[in-house]
N, C-alpha and C positions, 0 to 999 in steps of 0.2 A: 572403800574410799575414806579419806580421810576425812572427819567431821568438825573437829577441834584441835585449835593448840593452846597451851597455857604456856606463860613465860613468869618466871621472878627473878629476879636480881639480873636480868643482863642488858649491859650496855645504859638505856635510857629509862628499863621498864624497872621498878622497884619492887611495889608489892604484888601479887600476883596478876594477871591479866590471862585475858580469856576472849579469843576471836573464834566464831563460830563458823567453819567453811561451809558454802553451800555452792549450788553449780555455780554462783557468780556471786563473787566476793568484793567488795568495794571499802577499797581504805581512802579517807578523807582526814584534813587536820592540817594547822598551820606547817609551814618551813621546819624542819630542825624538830619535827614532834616524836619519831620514831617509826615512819612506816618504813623506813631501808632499812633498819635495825631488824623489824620482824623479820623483809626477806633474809637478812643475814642469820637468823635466827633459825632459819629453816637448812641452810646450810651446812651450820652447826652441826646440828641434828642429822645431817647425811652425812657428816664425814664421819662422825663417832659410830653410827647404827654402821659403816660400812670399814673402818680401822680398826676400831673399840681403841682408840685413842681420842683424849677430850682435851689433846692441846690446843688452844685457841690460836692455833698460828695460822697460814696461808690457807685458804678453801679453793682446794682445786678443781671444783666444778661450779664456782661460784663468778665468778671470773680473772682474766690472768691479772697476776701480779695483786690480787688483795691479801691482803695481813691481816687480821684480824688483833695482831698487835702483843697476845700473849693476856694472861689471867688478868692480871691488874687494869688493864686498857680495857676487856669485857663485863667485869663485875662492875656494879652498880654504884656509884659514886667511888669505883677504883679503891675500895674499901676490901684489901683478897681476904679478910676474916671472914667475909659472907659468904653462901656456897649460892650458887645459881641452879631453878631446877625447872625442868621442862617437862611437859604432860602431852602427848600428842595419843588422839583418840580416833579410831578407825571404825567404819562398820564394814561388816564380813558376811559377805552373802553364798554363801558355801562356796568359799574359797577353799581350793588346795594350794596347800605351800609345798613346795618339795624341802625335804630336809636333809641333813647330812648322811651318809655313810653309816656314821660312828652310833647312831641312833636306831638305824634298821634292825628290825625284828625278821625272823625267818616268811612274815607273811606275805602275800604276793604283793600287796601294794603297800606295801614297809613304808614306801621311801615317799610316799604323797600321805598329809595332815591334810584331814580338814577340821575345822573348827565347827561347822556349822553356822547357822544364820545368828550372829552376836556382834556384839559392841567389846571390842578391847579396845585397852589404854595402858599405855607403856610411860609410865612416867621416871625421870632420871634425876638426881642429884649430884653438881660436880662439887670438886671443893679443889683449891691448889694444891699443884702435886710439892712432893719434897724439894724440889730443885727451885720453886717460889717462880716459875713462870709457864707451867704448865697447866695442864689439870687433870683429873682423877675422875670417872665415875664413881661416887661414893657409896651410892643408894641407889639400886631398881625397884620398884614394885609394879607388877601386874593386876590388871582388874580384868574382870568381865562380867558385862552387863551389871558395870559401876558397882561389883564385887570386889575387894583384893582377894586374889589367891594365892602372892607371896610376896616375901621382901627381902630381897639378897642386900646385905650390906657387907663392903673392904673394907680392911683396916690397913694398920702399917705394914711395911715392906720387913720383908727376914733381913737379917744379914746379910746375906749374896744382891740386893735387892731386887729381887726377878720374882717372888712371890711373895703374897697378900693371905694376913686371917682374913678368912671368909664366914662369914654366917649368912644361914638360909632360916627364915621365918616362915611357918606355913599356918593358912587361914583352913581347917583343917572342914570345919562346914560347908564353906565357898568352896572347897575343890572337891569335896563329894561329887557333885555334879559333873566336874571332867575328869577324874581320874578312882583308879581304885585305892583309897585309904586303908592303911596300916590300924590295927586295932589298937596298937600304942601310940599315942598321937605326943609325940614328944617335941619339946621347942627350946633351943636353937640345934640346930644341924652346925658343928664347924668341921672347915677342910681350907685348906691354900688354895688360892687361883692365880692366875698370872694375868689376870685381865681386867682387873677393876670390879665393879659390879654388876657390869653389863655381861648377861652371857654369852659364851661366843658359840655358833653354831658350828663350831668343830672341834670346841673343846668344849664340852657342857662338863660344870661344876659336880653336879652329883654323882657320876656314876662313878665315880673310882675314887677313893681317900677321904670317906666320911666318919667322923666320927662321932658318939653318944657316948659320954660320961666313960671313952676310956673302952668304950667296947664296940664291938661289930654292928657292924648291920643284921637284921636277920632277912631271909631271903624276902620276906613281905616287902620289908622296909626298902630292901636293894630295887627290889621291883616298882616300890611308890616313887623311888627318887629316879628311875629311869623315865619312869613317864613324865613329872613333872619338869625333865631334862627337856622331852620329847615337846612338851607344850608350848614354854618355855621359849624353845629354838626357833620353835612354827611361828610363837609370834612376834618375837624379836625380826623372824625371816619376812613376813607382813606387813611389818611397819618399815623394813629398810627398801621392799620391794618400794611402794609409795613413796618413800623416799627417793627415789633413783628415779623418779620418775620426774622430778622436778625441772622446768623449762625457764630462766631468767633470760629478760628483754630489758635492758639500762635503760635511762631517761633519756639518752641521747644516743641516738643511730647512726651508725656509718655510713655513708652513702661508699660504695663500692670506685674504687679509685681507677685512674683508665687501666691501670696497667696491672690490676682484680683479675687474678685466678682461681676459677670456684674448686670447689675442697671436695671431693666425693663421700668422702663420711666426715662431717666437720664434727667437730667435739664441741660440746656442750655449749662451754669459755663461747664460742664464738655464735652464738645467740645474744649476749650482753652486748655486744656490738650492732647485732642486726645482720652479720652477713651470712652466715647458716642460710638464712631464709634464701639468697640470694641463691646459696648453694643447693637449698633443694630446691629450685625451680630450674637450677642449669640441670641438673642429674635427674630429675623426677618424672621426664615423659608430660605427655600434653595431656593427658587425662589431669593430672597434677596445677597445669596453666591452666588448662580451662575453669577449674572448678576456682581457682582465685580470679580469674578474669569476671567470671557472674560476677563476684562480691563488687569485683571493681567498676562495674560495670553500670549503667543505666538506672537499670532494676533495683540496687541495692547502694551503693555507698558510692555512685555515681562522681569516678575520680576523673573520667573523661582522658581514661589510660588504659590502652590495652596493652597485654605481655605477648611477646613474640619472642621463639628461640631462633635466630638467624647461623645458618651454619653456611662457612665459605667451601667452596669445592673446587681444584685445582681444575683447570683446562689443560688437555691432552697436549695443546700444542704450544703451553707457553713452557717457559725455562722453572724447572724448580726454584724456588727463593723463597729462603725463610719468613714463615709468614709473622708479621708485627704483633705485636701483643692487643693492639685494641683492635685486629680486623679477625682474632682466634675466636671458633664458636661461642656466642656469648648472648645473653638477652637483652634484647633492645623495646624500648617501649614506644608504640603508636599514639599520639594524641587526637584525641574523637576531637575535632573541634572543625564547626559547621561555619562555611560562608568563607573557607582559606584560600586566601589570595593561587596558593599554589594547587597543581593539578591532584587532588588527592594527599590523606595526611602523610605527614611527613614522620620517616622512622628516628627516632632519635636515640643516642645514648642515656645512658640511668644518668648520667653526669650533668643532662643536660634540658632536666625538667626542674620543676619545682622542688622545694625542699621538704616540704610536707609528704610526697609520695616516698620517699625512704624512709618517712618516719610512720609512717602508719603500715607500709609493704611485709614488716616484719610481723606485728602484730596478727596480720590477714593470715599471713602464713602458717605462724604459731598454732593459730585458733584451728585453722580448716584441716591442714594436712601432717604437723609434725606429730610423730608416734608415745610425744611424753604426755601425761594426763592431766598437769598440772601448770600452766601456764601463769608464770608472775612479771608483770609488767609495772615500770614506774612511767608513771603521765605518758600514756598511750594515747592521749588527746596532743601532745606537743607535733607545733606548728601547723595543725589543724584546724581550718575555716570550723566556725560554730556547725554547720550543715554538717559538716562531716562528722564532729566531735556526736552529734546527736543521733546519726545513723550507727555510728560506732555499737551503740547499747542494742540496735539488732541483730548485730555482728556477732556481741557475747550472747546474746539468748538463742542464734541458730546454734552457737557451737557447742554450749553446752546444755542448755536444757531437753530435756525429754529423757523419758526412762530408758533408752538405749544409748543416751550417751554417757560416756563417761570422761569427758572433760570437764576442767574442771579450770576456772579464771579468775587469779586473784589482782586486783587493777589497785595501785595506791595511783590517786586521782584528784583534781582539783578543778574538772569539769563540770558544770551544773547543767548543761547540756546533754551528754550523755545520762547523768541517773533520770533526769526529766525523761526521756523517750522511756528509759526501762520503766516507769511510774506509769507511762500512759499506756506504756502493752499490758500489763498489770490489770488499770481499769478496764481497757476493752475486752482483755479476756474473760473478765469478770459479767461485764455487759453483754456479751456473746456480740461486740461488733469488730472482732481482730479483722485485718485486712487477708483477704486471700493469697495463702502461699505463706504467714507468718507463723512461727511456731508461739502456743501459747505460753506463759507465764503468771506462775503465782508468785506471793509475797513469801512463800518458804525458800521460792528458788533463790532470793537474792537475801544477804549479809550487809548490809550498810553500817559500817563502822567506823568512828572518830575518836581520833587519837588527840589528847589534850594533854599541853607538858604541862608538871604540877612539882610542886616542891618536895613532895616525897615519889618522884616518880609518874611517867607516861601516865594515864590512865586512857583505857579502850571502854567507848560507849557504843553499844549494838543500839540502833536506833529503827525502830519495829516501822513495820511498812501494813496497812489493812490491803484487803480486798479491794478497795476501790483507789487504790496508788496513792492513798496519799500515808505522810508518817502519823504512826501512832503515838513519838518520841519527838517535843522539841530540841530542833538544833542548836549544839550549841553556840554561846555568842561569838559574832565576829566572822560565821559564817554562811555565806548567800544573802548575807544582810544587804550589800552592797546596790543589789540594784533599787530595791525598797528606798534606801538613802539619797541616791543620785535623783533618781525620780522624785520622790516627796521631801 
């Protein structure tokens, strides 16, 4: 899972920063501080681990139609002398990666790496590319268990421009440990690549056109740089897996229009709207309703909205006629609501409830049944009565806490509702008085982080949480002061 990100130089952040993920991640901070910056940052990061291109233009899986605007509009006071660099830190619990082809050895299970139980970190340096609006991986380096074991650095483009001097660095003690070392421990390795500095797991740099001082490889040597090809790729191929794995929810949700056709496999893009969710409840089977009807339901976040899939069925003896767009199988929502004038509640269209259940519906979804591990939401509280905003924080602790889950929820938030409930499951679990049916929570499981604009750049403060829910870190000013004020 993903543990860590760091950011320098992009967009709002300057000097370096550093957000610690945990099953439930909580970004706080005035208007305009940088929390859509980091998700865009995340972004970033999936489209390079999955093109090994670092032009800052459009994020196709971030949603339709964003730009990112090109180098100048992403580096840090729009200054493209500066390079911007990212750190993202994973733990590996005997994960296998499958790897390329190009990498396989004659043994039976060649083609599946594992790593073993370790902490990697793939950290990247871009810089603008020649053309003055793109960018360049300049600089990789690998760590494990907060080792470096290398540093591949690109230079300038040849002539033809399609390849790069390359140099490879090796931390010749730190790789002991994962691979077999050459008895000539020689530093730098160069060779061309056509890919920047990030390796690509179908053209790895070492195994073919390295050269020392003018001379060959010896077969040692050939053999050192295939494995560290082999490492290398497995963990490039690690970090981009998680990467891909990433789920955005925008601040603002669609509500599904009448003449809404849900999507059988929707893409990504269509989460930042909210209507995915819609679409996996039309295609997802009632095991699927049901288990979001609990959340919605009495028991838990009490929307006083049930979900129903209504499907029309022609009668034998009327005339075929094309059926309308808003009478096509579709889900319609029940309102629980007691002492109605009319016989029984009444089914209605999504169009024709409150606005707050589209805006929370997606969220439910996200959390309970979509297949990505990583769920990033902005103001997941919006148009949400307080009651709800605070049942929310149960919402994130059933879905990702406990050692078999593996989701994972990063909320940028301006609720003090919601972390207040996460704070009191904290103390009670600590008290041994949780309510029956709640899953526990400690203070490791959550991340509370405040982003504050400052003259040399964002700065992120992790703001420590004890045992007994309350912060070990005061807030900074300006926020949750407010009710203190009004009141006294």
């Amino acid at each position: 899972m993903i543990t860590a990100i760091e950011i320098e130089n992009f967009k709002c952040f300057g000097q370096r920063q550093r957000i610690t993920v945990a099953p439930i991640t909580l970004l706080f901070g005035a208007n305009s501080a940088g929390k859509s910056s980091f998700f865009q940052s995340l972004f970033y990061l999936q489209q390079i681990f999955e093109t090994y291109s670092a032009n800052p233009f459009a994020l196709s899986s971030f949603t339709d139609g964003f730009d990112l605007g090109g180098y100048s509009q992403v580096v840090f006071g729009h200054e493209i002398d500066r390079e911007m660099t990212f750190r993202i830190e994973c733990w590996v619990e005997e994960e296998e990666v499958h790897i390329p082809l190009l990498l396989r050895g004659q043994e039976e299970d060649a083609g599946i790496y594992s790593f073993g139980a370790s902490e990697i970190a793939i950290e990247l340096t871009v810089s603008i590319a020649e053309d003055g609006y793109g960018g360049i991986v300049r600089c990789f380096k690998l760590f494990a268990d907060d080792k470096q074991l290398v540093q591949f650095e690109a230079g300038g483009l040849d002539e033809l421009g399609k390849f790069r001097d390359f140099t490879a660095t090796f931390f010749y003690e730190n790789l002991e440990q994962k691979v077999d070392v050459p008895d000539q421990r020689e530093n730098p390795w160069k060779t061309f690549y056509g890919y920047g500095a990030l390796p690509s797991r179908y053209d790895p740099p070492l195994s073919a056109g390295v050269r020392l001082d003018d001379r060959t490889l010896s077969e040692e040597e050939f053999q050192f740089g295939r494995e560290v090809d082999q490492f290398c790729s497995a963990a490039v191929e690690c970090v981009r897996n998680h990467l891909n794995n990433l789920l955005y929810i925008g601040p603002v949700r669609q509500v599904p229009p009448p003449n809404y056709s849900p999507v059988p496999l929707p893409r990504l893009q269509r989460w930042a709207s909210g209507l995915a969710a819609w679409d996996m409840l039309h295609y997802g089977g009632g095991d699927r309703i049901a288990q979001v009807n609990f959340w919605l339901g009495p028991d838990r976040l009490d929307t006083r909205i049930n979900i129903e899939y209504q499907r029309l069925f022609a009668r034998p003896d009327m005339p075929r006629l094309p059926v309308q767009s808003d009478q096509s199988p579709r889900i319609r929502l029940r309102p629980l609501v007691t002492g109605s004038a009319t016989p029984g509640p009444a089914v209605l269209r999504v169009q024709d409830v409150g606005f707050g259940i589209s805006q929370i519906l997606p969220v439910v979804v996200a959390l309970l049944v979509a297949k990505e591990d990583y769920v990033l939401v902005e103001q997941p509280e919006l148009h949400l009565h307080p009651r709800l905003q605070t049942e929310l924080g149960d919402l994130l602790i059933e879905a990702c806490v406990g050692d078999e889950k593996t989701k994972r929820a990063i909320m940028e938030t301006h609720s003090e509702h919601l972390i207040l409930r996460v704070l009191r499951r904290i103390r009670e679990t600590t008290d041994g008085e949780l309510p029956d049916g709640f899953q526990e929570v400690g203070p490791g499981d959550v991340s509370v982080n405040y982003l504050e604009p400052a003259e040399e750049g964002t700065k992120i403060m992790r703001l420590r949480i004890d045992d007994d829910g309350e912060f070990v870190d005061r807030w900074p000013h300006g926020f949750f002061d407010e009710r203190a004020e009004e009141l006294f």
